[in-house]
Backbone as a ProteinNet text record, in pm:
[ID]
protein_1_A
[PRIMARY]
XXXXXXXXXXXXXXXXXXXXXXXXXXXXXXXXXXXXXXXXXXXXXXXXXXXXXXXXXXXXXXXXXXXXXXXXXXXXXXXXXXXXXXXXXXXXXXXXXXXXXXXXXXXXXXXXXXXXXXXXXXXXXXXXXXXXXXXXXXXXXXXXXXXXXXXXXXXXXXXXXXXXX
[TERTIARY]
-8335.4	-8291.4	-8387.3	-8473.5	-8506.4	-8436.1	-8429.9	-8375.7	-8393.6	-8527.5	-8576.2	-8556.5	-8469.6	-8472.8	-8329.2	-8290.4	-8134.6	-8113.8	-7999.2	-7917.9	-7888.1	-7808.7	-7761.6	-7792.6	-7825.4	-7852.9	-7736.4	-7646.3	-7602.3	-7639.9	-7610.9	-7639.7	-7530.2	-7510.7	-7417.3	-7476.7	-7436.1	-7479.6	-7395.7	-7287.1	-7218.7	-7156.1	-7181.5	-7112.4	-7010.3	-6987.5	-6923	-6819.2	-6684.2	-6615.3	-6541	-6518.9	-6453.6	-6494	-6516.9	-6562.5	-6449.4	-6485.1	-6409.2	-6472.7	-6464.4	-6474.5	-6358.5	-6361.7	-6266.3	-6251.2	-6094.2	-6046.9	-6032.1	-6075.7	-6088.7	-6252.5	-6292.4	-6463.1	-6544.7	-6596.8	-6678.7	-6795.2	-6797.2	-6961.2	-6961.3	-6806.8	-6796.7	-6729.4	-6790.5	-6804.8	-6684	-6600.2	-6537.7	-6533.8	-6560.6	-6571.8	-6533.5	-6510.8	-6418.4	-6531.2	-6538.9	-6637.8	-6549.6	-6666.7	-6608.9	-6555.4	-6619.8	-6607.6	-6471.4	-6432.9	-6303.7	-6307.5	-6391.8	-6396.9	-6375.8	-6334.3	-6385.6	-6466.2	-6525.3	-6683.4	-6655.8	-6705.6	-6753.7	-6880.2	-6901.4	-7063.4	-7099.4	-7154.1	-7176.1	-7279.9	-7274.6	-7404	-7443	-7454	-7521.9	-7596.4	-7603.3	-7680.5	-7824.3	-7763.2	-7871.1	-7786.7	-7843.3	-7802.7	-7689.9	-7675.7	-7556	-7449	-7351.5	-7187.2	-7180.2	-7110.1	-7100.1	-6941.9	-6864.9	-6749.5	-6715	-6694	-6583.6	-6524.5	-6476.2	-6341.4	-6411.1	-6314.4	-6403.1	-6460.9	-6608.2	-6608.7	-6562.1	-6568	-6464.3	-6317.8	-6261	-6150.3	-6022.9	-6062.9	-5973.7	-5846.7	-5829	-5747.5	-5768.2	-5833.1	-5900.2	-5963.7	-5914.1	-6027.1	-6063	-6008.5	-6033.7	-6089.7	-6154.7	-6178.3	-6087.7	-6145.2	-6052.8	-6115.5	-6015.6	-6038.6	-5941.8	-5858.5	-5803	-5813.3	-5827.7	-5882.3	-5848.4	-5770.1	-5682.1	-5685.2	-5665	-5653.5	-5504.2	-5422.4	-5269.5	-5311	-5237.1	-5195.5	-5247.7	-5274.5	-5312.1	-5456.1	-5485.6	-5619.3	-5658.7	-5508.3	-5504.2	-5443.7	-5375.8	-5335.2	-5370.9	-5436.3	-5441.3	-5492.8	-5460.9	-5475.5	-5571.9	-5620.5	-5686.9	-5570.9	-5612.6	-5516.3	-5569.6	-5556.2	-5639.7	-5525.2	-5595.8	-5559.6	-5637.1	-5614.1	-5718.6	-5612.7	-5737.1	-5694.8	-5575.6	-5561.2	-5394.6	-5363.3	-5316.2	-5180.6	-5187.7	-5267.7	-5250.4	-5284.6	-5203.5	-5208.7	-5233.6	-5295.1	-5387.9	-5324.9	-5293.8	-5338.2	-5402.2	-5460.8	-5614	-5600	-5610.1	-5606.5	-5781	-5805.4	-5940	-6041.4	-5994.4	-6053.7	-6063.1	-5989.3	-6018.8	-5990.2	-6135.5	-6084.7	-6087.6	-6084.1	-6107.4	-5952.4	-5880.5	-5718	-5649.5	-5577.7	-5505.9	-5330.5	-5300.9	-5186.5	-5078.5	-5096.2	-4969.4	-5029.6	-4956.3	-5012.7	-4871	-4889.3	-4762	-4811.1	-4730.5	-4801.1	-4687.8	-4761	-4717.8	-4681.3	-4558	-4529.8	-4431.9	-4406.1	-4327.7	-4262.7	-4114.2	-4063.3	-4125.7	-4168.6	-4215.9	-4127.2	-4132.6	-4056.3	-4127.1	-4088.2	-4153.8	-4150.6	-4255.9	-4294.7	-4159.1	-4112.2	-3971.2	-4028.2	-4148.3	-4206.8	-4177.6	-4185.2	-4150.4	-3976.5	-4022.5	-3848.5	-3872.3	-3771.9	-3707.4	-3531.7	-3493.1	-3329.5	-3275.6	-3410.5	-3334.8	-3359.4	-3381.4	-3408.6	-3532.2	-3553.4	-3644.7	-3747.5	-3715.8	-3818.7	-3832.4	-3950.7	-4035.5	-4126.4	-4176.1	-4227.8	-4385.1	-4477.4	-4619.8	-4656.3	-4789.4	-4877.4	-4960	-4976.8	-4991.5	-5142.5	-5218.8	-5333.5	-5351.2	-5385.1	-5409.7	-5543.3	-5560.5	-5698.3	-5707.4	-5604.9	-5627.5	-5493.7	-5484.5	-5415.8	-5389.2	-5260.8	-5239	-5155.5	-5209.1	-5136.4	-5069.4	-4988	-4935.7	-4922.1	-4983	-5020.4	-4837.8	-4752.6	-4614.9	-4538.6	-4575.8	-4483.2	-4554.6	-4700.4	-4765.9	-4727.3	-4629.6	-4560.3	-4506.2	-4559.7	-4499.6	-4630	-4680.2	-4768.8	-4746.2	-4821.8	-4826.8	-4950.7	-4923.3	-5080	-5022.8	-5176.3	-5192.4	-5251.8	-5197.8	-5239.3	-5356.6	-5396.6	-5470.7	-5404.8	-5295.7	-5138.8	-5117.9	-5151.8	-5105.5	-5000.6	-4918.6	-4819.3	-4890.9	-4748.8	-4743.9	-4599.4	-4657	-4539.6	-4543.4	-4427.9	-4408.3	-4389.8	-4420.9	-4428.2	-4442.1	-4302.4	-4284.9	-4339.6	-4455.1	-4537.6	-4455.4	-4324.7	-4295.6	-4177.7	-4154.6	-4048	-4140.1	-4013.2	-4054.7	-4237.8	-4248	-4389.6	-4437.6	-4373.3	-4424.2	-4279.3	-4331.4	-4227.4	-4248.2	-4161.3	-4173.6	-4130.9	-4216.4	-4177.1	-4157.7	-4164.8	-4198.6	-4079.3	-4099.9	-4011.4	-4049.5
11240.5	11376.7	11470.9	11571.7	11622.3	11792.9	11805.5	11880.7	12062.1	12094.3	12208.2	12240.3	12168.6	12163.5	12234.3	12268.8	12276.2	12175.5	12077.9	11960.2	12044.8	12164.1	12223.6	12351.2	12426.9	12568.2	12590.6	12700.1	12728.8	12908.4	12990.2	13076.4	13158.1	13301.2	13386.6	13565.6	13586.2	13743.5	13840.4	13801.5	13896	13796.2	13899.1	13806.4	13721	13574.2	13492.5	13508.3	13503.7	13596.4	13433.2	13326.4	13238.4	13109.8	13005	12838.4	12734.5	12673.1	12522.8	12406.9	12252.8	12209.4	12139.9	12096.7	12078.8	11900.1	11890.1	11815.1	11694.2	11648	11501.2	11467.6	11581.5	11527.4	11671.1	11585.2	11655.1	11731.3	11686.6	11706.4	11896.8	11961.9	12038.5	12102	12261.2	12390.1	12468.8	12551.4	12618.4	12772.6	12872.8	12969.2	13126.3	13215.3	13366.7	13450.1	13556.2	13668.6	13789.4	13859	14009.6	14112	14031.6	14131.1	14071.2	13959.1	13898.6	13758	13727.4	13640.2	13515.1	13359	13253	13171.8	13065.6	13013.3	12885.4	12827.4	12640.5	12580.3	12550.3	12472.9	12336.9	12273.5	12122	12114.9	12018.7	12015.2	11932.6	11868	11769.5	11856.3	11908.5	12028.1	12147.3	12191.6	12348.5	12436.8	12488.2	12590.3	12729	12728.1	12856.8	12750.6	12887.5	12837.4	12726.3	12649	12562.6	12632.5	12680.5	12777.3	12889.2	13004.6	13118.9	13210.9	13228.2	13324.5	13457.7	13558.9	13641	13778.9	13843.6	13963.5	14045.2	14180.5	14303.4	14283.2	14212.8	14263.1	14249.7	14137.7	14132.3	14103	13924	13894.6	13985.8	13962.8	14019.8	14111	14232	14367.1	14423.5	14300.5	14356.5	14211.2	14241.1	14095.2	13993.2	13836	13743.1	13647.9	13676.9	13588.1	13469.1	13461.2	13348.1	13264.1	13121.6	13020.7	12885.3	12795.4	12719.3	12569.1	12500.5	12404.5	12290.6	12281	12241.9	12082.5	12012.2	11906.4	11761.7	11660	11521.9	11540.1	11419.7	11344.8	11423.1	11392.1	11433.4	11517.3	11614.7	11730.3	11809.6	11901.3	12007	12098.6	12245.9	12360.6	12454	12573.9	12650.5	12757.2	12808.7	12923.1	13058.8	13151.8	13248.7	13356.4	13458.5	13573.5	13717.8	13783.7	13907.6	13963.8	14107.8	14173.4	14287.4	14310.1	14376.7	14298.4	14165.8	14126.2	14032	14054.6	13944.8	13803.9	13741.8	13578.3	13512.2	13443.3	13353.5	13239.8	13162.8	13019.9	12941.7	12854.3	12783.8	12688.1	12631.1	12527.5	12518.8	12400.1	12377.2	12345.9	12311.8	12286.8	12406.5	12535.1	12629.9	12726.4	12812.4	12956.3	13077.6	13051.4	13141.8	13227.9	13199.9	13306.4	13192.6	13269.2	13212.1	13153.6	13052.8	13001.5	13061.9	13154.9	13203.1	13361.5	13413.3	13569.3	13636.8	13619.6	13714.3	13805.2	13936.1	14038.4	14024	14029.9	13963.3	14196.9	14130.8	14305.2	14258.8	14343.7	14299.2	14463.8	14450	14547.3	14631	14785.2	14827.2	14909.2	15005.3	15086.2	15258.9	15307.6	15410	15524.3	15589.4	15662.8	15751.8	15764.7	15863.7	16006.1	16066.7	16196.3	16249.6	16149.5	16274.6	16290.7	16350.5	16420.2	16288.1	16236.9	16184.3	16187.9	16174.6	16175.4	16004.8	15977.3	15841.5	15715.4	15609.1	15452.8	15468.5	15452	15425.6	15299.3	15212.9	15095.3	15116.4	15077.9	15086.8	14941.1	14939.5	14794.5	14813	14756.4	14741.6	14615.7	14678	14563.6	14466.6	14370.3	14283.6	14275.4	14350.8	14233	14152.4	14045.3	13934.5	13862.3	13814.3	13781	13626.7	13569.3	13419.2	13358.3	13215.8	13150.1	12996.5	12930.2	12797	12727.3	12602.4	12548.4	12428.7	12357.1	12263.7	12096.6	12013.3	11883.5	11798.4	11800.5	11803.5	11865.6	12002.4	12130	12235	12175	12278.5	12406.4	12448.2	12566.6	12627	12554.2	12652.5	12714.7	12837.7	12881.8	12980	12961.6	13109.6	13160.9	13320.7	13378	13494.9	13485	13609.3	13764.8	13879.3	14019.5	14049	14200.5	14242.7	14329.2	14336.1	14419.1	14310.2	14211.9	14079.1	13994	13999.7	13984.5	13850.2	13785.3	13648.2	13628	13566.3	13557.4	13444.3	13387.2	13267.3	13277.3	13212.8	13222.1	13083.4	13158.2	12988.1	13061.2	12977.8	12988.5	12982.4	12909.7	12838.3	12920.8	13025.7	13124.5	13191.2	13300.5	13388.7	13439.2	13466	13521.6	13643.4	13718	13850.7	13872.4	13999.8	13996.2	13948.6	13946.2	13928.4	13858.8	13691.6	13577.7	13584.1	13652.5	13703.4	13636.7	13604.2	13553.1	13612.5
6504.7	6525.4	6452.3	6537.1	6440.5	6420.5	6268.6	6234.4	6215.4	6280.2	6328.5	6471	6509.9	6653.4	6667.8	6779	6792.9	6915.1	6884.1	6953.2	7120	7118.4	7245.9	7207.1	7344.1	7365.9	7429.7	7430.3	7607.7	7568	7643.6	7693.5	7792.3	7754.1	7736	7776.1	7854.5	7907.2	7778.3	7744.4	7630.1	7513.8	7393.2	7281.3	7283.9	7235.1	7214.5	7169.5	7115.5	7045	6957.6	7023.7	6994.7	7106.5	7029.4	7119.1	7046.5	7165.6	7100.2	7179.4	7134	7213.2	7304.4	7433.5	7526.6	7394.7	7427.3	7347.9	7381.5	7492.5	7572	7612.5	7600.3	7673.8	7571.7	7458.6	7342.5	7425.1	7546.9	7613.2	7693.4	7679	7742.2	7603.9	7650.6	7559.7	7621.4	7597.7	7613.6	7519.1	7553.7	7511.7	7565.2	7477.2	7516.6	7496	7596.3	7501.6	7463	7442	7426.9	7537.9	7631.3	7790.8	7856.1	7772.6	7852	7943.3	7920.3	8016.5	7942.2	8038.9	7970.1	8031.3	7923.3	7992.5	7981.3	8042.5	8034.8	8030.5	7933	7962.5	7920.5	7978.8	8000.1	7971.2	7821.8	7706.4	7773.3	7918.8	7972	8091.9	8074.8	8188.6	8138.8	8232	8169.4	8103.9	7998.9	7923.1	7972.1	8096	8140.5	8182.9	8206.8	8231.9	8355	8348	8473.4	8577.6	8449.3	8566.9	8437.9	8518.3	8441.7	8506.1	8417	8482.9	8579	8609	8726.7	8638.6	8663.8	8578.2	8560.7	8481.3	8493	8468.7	8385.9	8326.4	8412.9	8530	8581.5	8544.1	8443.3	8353.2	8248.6	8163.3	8021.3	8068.2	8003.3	7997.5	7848	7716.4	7629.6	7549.4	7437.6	7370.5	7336.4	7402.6	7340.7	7222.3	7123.7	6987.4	6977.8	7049.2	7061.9	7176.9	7137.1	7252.9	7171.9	7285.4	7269	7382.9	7349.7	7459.7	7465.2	7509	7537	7631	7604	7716.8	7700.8	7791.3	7764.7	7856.8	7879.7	7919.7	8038.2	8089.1	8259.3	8295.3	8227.2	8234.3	8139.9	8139.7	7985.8	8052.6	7972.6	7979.3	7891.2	7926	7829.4	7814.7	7654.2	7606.2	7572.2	7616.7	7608.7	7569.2	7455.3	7442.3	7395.7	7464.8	7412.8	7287.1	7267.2	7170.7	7230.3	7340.7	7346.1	7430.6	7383	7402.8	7490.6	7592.5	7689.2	7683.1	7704.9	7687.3	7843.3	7855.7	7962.5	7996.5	8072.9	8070.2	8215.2	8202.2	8225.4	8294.7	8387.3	8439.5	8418.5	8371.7	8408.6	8491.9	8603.6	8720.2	8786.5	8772.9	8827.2	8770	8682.4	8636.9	8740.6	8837.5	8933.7	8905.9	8896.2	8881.2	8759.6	8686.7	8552.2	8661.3	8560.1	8620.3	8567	8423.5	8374.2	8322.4	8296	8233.7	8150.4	8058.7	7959.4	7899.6	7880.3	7837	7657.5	7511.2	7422.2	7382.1	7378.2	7289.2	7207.1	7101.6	6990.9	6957.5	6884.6	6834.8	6711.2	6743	6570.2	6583.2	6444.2	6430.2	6453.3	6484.4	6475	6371.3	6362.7	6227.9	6233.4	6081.9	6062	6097.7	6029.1	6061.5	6174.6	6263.5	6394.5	6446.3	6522.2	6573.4	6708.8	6700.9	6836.4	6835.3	6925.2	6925.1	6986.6	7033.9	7055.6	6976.7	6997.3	6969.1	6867.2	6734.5	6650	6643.4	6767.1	6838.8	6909.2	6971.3	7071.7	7065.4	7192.5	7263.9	7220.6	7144.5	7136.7	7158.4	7210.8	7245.5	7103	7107.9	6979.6	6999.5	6914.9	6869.9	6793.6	6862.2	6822.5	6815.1	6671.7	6653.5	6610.9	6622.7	6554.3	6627.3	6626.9	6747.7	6647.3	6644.9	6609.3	6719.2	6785.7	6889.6	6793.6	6869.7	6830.9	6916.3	6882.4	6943.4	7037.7	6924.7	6996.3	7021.6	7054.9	7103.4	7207.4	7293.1	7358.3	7393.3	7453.2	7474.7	7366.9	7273.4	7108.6	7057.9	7024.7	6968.3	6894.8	6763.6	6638.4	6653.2	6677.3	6682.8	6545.3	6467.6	6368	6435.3	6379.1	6435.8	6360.1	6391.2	6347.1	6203.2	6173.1	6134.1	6041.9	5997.3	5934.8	5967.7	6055.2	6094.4	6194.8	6154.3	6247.3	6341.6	6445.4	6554.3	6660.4	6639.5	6725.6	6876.3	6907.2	7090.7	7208.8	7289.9	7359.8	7486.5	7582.6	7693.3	7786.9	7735.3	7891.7	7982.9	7844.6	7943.7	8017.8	8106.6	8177.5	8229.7	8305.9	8381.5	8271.3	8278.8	8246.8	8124.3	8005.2	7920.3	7796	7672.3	7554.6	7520.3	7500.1	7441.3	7269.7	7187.4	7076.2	7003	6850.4	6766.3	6600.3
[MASK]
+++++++++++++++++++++++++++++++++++++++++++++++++++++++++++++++++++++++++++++++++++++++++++++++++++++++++++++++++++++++++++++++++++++++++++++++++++++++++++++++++++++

């Protein structure tokens, strides 16, 4: 091996934001950028993506820092979340459209300063910058904010809506 060298290149039109490797086959890259998208690349190839998601913000229109991978040999998933809120999930054989999409909002309170007459909560969108999956609970996930705040979250309810704990 020599050690001035680099082992793998891959190659990226916009910043990286978060990688992993795919958790059954070391040989494949998985990665989020800043523009939203996610990437795949096969350290047995040439240096660009072998599949990703579609450009422009279709899923993701904001950065994802969280990236995740769920499931067994022969079934598993990618986990994706940007920075407002939206949570992803991946079939790997095809990023062409996501198989799940939850939009992650959580209860705050709202500032006393102002005048309102009604409900002192309101629904926000979560950023989220950090992600913990779990090996015997896939549909269980804790993601950290940008707010410090941590929040539990089950995948497997509802489509759309606030899985939030």
């Amino acid at each position: 091996m020599n050690k001035k060298k680099h082992e793998y290149s891959i190659v990226c039109q916009t910043e990286i934001t978060s990688a992993i490797f795919h958790k059954h086959n070391p040989k494949l890259v998985i990665g989020a950028t800043y523009t939203g998208q996610i990437m795949i690349w096969d350290t047995r190839g040439k240096p660009v993506p072998v599949q990703k998601t579609p450009p422009g913000g279709k899923f993701h229109s904001h950065p994802i820092y969280c990236l995740g991978m769920t499931g067994s040999l022969t079934s598993n998933s990618i986990i994706s979340i940007s920075n407002d809120g939206v949570l992803c999930t991946w079939s790997m054989g095809n990023l062409s459209k996501n198989s799940k999409q939850i939009y992650l909002r959580a209860k705050k309170k709202k500032n006393t300063d102002s005048i309102d007459t009604g409900s002192n909560q309101y629904m926000e969108e979560i950023g989220a910058i950090c992600m913990a999956t779990s090996e015997n609970e896939p549909n269980n996930l804790f993601i950290g904010t940008d707010e410090s705040d941590i929040y539990q979250i089950y995948t497997n309810q509802s489509k759309y809506g606030s899985n939030i704990n």
